[in-house]
KOLLOTOR-699271 format. One record per residue: x, y, z of N, C-alpha, C in turn; residue in one letter; residue number from 1. Coordinates in pm, 1 decimal. Example, Ala and Ser with C-alpha at 12.3 -4.5 7.8 and 13.67 -1.06 7.14 Angstrom:
n_c1=1319.0 n_c2=-569.0 n_c3=780.0 ca_c1=1230.0 ca_c2=-450.0 ca_c3=780.0 c_c1=1320.0 c_c2=-330.0 c_c3=780.0 type=a seq=1
n_c1=1285.0 n_c2=-225.0 n_c3=708.0 ca_c1=1367.0 ca_c2=-106.0 ca_c3=714.0 c_c1=1290.0 c_c2=3.0 c_c3=787.0 type=s seq=2
END
This chain:
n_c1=82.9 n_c2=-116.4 n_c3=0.0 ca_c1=0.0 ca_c2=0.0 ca_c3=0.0 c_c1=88.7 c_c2=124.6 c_c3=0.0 type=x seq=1
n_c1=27.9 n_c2=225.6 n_c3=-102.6 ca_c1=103.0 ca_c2=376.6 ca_c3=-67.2 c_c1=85.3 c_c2=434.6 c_c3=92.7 type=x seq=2
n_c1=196.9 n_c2=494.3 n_c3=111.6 ca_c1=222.8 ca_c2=584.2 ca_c3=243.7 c_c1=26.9 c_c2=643.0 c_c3=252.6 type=x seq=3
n_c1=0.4 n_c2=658.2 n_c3=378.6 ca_c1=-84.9 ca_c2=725.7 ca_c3=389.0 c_c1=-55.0 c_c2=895.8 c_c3=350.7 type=x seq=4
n_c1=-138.4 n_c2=977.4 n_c3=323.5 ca_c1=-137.7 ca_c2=1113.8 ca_c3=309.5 c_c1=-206.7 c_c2=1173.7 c_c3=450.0 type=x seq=5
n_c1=-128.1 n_c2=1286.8 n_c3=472.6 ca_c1=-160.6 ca_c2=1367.3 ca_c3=585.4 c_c1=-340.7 c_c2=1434.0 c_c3=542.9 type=x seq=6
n_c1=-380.1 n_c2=1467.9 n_c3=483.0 ca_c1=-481.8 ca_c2=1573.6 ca_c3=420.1 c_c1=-609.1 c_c2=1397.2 c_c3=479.8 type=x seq=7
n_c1=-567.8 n_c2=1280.6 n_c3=461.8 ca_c1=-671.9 ca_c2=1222.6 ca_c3=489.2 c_c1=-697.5 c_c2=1155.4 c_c3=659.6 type=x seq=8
n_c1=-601.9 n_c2=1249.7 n_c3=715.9 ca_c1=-620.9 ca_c2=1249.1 ca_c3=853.8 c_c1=-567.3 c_c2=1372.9 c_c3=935.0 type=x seq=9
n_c1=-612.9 n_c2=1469.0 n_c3=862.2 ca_c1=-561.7 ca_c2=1626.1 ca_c3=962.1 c_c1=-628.2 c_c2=1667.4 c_c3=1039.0 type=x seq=10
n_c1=-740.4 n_c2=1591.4 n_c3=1098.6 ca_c1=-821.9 ca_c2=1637.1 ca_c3=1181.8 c_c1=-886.8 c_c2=1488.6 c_c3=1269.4 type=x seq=11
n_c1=-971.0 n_c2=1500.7 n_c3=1358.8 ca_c1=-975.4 ca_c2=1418.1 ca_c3=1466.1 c_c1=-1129.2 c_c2=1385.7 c_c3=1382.3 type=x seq=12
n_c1=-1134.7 n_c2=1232.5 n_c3=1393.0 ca_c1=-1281.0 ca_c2=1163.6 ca_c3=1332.9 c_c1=-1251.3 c_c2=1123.6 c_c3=1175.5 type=x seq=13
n_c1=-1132.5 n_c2=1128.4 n_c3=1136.2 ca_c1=-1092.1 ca_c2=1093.3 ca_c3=942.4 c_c1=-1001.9 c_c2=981.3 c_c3=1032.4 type=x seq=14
n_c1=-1032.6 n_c2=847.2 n_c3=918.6 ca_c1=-951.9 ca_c2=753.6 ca_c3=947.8 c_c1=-932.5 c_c2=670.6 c_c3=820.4 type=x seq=15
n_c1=-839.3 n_c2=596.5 n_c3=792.1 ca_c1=-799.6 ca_c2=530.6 ca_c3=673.4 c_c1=-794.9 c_c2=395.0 c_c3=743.2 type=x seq=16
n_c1=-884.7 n_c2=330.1 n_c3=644.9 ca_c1=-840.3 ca_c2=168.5 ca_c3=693.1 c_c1=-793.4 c_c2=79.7 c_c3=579.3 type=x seq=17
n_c1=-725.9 n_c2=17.9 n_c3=605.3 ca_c1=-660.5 ca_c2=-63.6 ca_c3=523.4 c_c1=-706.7 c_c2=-222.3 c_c3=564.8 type=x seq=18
n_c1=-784.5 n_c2=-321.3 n_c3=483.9 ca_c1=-816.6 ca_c2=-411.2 ca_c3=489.4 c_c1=-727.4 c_c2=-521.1 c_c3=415.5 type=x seq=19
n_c1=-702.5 n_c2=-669.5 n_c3=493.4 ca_c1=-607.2 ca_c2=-741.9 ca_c3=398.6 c_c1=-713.5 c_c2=-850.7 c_c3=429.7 type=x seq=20
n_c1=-773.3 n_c2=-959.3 n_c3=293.1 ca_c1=-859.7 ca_c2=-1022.4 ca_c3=298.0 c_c1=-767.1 c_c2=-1128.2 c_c3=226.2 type=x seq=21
n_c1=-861.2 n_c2=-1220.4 n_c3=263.8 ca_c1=-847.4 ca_c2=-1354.5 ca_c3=110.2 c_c1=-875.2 c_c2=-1372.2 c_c3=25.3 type=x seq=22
n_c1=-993.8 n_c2=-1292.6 n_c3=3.8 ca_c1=-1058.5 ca_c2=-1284.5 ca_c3=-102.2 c_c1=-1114.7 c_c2=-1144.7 c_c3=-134.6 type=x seq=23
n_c1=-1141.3 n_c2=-1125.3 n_c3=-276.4 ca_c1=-1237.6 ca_c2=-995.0 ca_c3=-300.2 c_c1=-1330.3 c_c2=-986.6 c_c3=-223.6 type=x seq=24
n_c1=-1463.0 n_c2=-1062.2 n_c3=-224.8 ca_c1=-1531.3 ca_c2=-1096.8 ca_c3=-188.9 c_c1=-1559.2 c_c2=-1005.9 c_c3=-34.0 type=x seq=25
n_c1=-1479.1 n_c2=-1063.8 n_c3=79.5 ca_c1=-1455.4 ca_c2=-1012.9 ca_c3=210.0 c_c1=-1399.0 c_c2=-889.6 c_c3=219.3 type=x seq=26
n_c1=-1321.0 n_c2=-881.9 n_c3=145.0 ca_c1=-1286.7 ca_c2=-729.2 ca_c3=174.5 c_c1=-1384.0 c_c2=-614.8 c_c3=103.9 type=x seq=27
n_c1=-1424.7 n_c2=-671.7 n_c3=-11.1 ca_c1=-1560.4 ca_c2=-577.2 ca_c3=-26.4 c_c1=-1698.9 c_c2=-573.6 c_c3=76.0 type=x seq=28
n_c1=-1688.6 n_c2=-700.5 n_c3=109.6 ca_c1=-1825.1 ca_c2=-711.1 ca_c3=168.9 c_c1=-1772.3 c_c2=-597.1 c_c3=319.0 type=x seq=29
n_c1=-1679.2 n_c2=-635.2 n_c3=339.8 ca_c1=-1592.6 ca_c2=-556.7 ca_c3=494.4 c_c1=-1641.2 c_c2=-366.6 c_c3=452.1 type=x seq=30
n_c1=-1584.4 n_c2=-346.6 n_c3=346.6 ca_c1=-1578.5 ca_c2=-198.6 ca_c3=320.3 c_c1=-1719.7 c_c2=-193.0 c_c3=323.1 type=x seq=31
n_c1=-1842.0 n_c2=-286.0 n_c3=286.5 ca_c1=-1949.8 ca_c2=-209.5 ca_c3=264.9 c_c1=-2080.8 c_c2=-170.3 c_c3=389.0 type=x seq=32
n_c1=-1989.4 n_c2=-268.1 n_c3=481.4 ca_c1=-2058.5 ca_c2=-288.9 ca_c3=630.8 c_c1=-1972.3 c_c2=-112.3 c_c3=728.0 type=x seq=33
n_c1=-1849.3 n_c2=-110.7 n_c3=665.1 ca_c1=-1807.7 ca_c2=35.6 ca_c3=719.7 c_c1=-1922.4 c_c2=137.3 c_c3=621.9 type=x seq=34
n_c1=-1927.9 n_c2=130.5 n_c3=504.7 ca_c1=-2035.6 ca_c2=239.5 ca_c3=429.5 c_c1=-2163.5 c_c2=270.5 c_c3=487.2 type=x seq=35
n_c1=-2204.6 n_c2=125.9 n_c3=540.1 ca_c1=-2372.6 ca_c2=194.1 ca_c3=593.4 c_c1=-2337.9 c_c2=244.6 c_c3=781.3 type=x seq=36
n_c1=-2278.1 n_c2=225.8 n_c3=797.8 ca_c1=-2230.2 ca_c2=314.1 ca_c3=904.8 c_c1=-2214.9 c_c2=488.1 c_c3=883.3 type=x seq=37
n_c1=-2098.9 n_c2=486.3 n_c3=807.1 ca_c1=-1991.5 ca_c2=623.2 ca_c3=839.9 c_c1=-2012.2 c_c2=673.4 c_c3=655.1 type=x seq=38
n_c1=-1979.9 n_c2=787.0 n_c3=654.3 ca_c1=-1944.9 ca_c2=826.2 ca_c3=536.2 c_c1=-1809.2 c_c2=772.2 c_c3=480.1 type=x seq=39
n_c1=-1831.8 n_c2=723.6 n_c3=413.7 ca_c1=-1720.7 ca_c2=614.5 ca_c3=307.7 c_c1=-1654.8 c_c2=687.0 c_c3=200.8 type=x seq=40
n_c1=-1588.5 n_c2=695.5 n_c3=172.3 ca_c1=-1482.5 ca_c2=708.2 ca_c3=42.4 c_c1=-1415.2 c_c2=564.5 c_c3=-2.1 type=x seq=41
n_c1=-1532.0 n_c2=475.6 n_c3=-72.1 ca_c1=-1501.6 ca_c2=338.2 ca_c3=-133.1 c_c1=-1416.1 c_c2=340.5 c_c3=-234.0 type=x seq=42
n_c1=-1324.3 n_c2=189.3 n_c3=-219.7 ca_c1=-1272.8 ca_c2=154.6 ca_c3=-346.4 c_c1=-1340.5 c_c2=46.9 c_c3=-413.3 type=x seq=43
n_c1=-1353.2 n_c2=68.9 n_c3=-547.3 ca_c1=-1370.1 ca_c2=-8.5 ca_c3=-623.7 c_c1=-1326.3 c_c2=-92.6 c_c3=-687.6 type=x seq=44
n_c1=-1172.8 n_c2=-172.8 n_c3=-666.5 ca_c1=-1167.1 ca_c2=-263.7 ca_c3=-686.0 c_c1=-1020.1 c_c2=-280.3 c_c3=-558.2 type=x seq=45
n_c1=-995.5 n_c2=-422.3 n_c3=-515.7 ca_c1=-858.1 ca_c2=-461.4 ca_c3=-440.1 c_c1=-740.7 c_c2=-453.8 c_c3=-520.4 type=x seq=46
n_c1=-638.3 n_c2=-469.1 n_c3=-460.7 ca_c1=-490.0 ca_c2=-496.0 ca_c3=-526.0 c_c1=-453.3 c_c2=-606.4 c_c3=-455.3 type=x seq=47
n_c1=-335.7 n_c2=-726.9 n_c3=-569.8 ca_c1=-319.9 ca_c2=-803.1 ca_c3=-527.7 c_c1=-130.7 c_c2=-727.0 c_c3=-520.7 type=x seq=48
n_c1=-38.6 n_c2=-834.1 n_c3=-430.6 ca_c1=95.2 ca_c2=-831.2 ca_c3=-405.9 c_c1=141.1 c_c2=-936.9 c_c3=-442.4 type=x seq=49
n_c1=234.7 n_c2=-939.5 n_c3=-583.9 ca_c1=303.6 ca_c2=-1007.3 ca_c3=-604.2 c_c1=389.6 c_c2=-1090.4 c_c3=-513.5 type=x seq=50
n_c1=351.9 n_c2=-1269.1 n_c3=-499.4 ca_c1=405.4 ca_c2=-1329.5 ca_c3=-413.0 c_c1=357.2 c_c2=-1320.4 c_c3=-308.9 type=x seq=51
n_c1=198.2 n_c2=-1209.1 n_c3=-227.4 ca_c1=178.1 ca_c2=-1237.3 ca_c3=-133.1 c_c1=50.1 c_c2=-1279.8 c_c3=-121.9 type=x seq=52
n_c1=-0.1 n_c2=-1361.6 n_c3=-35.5 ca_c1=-147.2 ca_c2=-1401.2 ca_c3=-22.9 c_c1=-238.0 c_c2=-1295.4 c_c3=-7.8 type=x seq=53
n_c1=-388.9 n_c2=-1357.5 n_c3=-59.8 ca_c1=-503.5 ca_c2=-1214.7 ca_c3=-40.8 c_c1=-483.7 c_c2=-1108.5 c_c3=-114.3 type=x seq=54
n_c1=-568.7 n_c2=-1019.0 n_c3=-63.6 ca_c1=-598.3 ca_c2=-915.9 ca_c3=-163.4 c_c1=-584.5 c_c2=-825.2 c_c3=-43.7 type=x seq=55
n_c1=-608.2 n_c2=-688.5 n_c3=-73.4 ca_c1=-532.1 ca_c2=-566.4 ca_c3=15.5 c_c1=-657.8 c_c2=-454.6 c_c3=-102.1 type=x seq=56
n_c1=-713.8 n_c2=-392.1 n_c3=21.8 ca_c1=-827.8 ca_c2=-250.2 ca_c3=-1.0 c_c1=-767.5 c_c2=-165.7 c_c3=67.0 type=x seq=57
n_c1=-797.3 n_c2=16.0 n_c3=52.5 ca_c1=-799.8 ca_c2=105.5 ca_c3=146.6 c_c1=-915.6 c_c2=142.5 c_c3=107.2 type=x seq=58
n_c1=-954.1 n_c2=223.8 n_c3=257.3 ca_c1=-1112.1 ca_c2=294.8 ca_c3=220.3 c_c1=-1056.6 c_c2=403.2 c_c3=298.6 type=x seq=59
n_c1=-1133.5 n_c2=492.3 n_c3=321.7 ca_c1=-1137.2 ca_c2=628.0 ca_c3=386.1 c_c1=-1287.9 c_c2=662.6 c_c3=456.9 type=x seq=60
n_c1=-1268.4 n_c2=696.4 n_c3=629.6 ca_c1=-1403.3 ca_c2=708.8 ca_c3=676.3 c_c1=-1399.5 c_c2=832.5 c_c3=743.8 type=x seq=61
n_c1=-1509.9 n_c2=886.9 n_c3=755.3 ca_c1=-1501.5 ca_c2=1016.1 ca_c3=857.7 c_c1=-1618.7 c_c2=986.8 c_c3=931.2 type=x seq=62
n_c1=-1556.6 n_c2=981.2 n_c3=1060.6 ca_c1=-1622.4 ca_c2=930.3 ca_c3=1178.4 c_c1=-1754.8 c_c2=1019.2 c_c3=1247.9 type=x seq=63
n_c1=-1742.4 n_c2=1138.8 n_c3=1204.4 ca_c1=-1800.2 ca_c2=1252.7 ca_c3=1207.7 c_c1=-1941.1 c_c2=1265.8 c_c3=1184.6 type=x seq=64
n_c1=-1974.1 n_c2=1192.1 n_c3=1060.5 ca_c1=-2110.5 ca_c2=1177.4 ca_c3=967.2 c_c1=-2128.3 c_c2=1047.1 c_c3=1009.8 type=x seq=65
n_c1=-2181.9 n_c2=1030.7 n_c3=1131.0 ca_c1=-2263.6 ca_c2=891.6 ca_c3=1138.0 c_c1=-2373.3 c_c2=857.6 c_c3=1003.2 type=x seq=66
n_c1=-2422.0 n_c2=799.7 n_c3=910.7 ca_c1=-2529.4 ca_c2=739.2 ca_c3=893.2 c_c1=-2639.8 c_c2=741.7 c_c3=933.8 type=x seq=67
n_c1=-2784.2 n_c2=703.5 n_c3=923.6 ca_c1=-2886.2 ca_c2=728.4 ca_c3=976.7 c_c1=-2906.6 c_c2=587.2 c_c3=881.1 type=x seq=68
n_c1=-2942.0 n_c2=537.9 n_c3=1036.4 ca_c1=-3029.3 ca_c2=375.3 ca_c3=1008.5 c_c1=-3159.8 c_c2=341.7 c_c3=973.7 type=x seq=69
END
């Protein structure tokens, strides 16, 4: 994964998560259970690592904007 950037955590309630799954599958389904929560900044597709197992997402949340259930 790239270095995180400062601008997506300069303030208190922005958080970056980085998910490492086995599959697409889980790590999408993972990002989409953070979406109906929090305001999401989704990715649309994983990256795989040459030579390493699973697949690897970042998403971006701001803790700030709860959702409404």
């Amino acid at each position: 994964m790239d270095p995180i950037n400062e601008a997506h955590v300069s303030e208190p309630g922005l958080v970056v998560v980085d998910v490492a799954a086995a599959d697409d599958a889980t790590a999408l389904s993972f990002q989409q259970l953070l979406a109906e929560r929090w305001a999401t900044a989704t990715a649309e597709t994983t990256t795989r690592d040459a030579g390493e197992p699973g697949v690897r997402l970042r998403c971006y949340l701001d803790l700030r904007q709860p959702l409404d259930s």
